[in-house]
N, C-alpha and C positions, 0 to 999 in steps of 0.2 A: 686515797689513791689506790687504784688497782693492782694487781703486779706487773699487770701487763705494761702499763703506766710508768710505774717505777725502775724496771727493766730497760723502759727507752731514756729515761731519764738518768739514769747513774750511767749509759754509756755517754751520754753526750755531757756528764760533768767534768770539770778541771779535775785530772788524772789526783791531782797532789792532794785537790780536797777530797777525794774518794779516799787514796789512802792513810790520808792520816785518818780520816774516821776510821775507816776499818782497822785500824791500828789498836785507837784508842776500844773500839769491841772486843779487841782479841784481849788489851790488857784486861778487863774484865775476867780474864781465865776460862770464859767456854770454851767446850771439846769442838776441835773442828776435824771433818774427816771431806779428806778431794773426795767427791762425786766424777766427775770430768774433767780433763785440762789441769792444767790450762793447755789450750792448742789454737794453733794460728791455721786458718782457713780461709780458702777465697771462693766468693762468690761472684758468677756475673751480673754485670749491669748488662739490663736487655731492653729492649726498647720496641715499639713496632714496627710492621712493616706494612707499607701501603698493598692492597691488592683483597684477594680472596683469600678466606680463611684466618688464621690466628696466628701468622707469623710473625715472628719477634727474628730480633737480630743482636747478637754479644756488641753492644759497644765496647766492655772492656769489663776486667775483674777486679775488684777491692779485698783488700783483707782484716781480715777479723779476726780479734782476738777472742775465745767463749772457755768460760768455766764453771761449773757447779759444783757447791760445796755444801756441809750438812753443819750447821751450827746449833750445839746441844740435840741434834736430831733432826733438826729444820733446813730444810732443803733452799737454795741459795743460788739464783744465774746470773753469772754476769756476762757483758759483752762488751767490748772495746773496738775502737777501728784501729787499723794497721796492727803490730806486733807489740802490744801491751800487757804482756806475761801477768805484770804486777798488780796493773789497773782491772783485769777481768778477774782477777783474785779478790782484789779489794771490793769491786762492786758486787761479785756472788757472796761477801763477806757482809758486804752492807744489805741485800735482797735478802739473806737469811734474818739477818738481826729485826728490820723491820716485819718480815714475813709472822715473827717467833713470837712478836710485841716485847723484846727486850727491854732494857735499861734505857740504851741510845737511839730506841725505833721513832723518836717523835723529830732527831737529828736527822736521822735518814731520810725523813718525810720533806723535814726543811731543806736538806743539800738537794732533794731532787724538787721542790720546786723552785728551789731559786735555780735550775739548770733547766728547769722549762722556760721559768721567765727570759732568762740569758739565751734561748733559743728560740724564742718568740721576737726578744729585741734584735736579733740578727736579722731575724725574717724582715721585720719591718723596714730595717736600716737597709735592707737588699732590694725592699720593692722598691725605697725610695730612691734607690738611685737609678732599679729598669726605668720608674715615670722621668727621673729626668735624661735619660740619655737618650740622644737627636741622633740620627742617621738620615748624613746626605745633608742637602740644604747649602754648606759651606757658608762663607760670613761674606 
């Protein structure tokens, strides 16, 4: 898995299994140094807009949690949605470890693909219920 990969996937894992791993890393004793953050930031959601040219329009903003940290020297991102101080700690903690090929990199590997998988079963479980919802018709 790439980082780029691993990045999307330790944000969209269950908070509590990011941080116990990253827990269980840090017991290990490596030096950790903040790089960035943690810091809460909003970005907009935009969307387009009909007509000429390349206008987009803010539906609205979400927020983000982003940090980077340096584990034994190895540099580390995380990202969380809404205000998750802890969770963008633990994921830049878990993106170093794997980055580093630590001890627990091959856990990392697994907690972000069963967070793809759990992201992929959502998807599915989401189209399945767009094909079945009816508009109009009445009974």
């Amino acid at each position: 898995m790439n980082a780029e990969g691993r990045y999307a996937a330790l944000s969209a894992a269950e908070s509590g299994d990011v941080e116990l791993l990253a827990d269980r890393i840090l017991a290990d004793g490596p030096s950790i140094r903040m790089i960035a953050g943690p810091q809460v930031l909003t970005a907009p959601v935009r969307y387009p807009v009909a007509g000429p040219g390349r206008s987009t329009s803010v539906l609205g903003h979400v927020a983000l949690t982003t940090c980077a940290v340096a584990l034994d020297g190895t540099r580390g991102d995380g990202v969380r949605r809404g205000r998750d101080l802890a969770g963008a700690v633990a994921a830049a903690v878990c993106d170093a470890e794997a980055e580093r090929g630590g001890p627990l990199a091959l856990e990392v590997v697994a907690l972000c693909e069963a967070a793809r998988a759990a992201v992929a079963r959502a998807g599915r479980a989401r189209a399945t219920l767009v094909r079945a919802t009816r508009i109009g018709g009445g009974s």
